[in-house]
C-alpha positions as CSV (number, residue, x, y, z in Angstrom):
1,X,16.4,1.2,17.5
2,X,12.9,-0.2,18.7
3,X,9.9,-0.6,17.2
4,X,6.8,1.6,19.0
5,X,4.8,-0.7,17.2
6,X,6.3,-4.1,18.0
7,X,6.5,-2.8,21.7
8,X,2.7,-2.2,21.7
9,X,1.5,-5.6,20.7
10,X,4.8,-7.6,20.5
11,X,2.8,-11.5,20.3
12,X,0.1,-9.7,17.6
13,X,3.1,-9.8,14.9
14,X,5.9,-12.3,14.2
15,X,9.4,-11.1,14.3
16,X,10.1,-13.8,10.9
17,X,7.9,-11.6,8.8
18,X,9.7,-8.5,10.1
19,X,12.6,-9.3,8.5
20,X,12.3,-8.8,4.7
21,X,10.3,-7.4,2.1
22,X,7.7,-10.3,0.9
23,X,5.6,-9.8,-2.4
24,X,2.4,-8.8,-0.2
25,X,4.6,-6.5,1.9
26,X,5.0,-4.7,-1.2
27,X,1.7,-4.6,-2.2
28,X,0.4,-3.2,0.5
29,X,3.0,-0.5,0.6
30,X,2.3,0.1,-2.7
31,X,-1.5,0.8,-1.8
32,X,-0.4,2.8,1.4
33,X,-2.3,0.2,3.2
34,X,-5.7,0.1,1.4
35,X,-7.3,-2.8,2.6
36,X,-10.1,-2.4,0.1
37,X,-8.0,-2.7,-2.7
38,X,-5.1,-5.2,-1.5
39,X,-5.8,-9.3,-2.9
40,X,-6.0,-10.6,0.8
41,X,-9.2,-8.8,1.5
42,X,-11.0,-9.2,-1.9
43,X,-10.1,-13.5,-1.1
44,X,-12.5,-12.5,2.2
45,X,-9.7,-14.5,4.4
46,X,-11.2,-14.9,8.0
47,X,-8.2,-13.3,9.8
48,X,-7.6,-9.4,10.7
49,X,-4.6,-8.7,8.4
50,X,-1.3,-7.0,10.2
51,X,0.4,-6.1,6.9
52,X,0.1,-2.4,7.3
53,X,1.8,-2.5,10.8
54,X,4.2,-5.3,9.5
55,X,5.7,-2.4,6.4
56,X,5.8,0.1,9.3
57,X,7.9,-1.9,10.6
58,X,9.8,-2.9,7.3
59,X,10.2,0.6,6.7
60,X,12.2,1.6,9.9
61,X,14.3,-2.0,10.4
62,X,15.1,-2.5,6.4
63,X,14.3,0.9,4.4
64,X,11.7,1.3,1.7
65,X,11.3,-1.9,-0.5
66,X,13.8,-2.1,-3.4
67,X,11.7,-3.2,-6.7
C-alpha cells in the first residue's frame, strides 16, 4: 500500500519516524492533531511540526496505537 501523503511531500517526513508509535505520536493522536493543545507547540519550538501527517501515516502502515 502507499502512502498519498508520503507521495505528496516524500523529503518533508522521514521514513524512521514512520515506523512506530513514539510517545508524541500518541499524543497527538490523542488530541486528533490539536496543535494548540499538544506540548511541542506550548515549548514555542521554531520548526513547523509534521506529527499530524506522521499518525496519518502511523494509522494506515501500523494501525491505531496500542496503549
Amino acid at each position: 500500500m502507499f502512502n498519498t501523503a508520503l507521495k505528496l511531500e516524500p523529503a518533508e517526513i522521514s521514513t524512521s519516524i514512520t515506523k512506530n508509535w513514539t510517545e508524541q505520536a500518541i499524543e497527538c493522536y490523542k488530541l486528533n492533531g490539536n496543535c494548540a493543545e499538544c506540548s511541542i507547540h506550548k515549548a514555542h519550538y521554531s520548526f513547523n511540526c509534521q506529527m499530524p501527517r506522521v499518525v496519518e501515516i502511523l494509522k494506515l502502515l501500523n494501525g491505531e496505537p496500542k496503549e
